[in-house]
C-alpha positions, 0 to 999 in steps of 0.5 A: 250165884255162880258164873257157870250157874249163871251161864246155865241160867242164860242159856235155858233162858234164850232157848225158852225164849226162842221156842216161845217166839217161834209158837207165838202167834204171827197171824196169816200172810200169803205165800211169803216172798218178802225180799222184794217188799220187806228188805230193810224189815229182813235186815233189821230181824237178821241183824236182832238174831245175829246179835243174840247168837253172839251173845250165846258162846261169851254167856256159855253156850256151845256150837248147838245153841247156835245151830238151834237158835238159828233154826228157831229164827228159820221157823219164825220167819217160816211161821210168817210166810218167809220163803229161802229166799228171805231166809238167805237175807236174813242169815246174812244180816245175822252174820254181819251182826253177829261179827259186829256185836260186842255182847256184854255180860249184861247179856248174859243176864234172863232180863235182858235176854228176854228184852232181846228176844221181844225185839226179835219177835217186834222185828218179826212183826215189822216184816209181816206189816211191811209185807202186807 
């Protein structure tokens, strides 16, 4: 396959991904408000979504993925009962990972991008356990 097929591949794959996440079940929780009881949790989903937005532009992906994902992460987080205030942590954690990360073209690969997208939604999980 070539790269630019490959790259194709790898970028339906995150979005499929992404769009699967933010419809998978999260089960119920109040009214968000998780900053004050789920910082570390925030920080470590930020961190997970920061390093996929990194990976998108080096596997092919353009300035509209990044916007997309970053949506799909707001509406996960939404989904869990996340407030702006929880969104805001978590957007800083992504752009502190995001300048950090060193993707590599493994990440361009549909395994290891689901591998990533289930640590995202692990992490997602983390919160609303933390939370509770």
């Amino acid at each position: 396959m070539s790269r630019p097929a490959a790259l194709r591949r790898h970028i339906a794959g995150v979005a499929v991904a992404a769009v699967g996440l933010a419809l998978w079940p999260a089960g119920p929780l109040g009214a968000g408000e998780f900053a004050s009881r789920a910082t570390t949790e925030l920080e470590a989903f930020g961190a997970q979504a920061g390093y996929i937005v990194a990976t998108i532009e080096p596997c092919g992906g353009d300035a509209w993925e990044i916007v997309y994902f970053t949506r799909q992460v707001r509406l996960m987080l939404e989904k869990i009962g996340g407030d702006a205030a929880d969104f805001a942590i978590v957007m800083a954690a992504m752009e502190r990972a995001r300048v950090a990360a060193r993707p590599t073209e493994a990440d361009c690969r549909d395994d290891r991008a689901m591998r990533l997208a289930q640590r995202l939604a692990e992490l997602r999980d983390a919160i609303r356990v933390a939370a509770e």
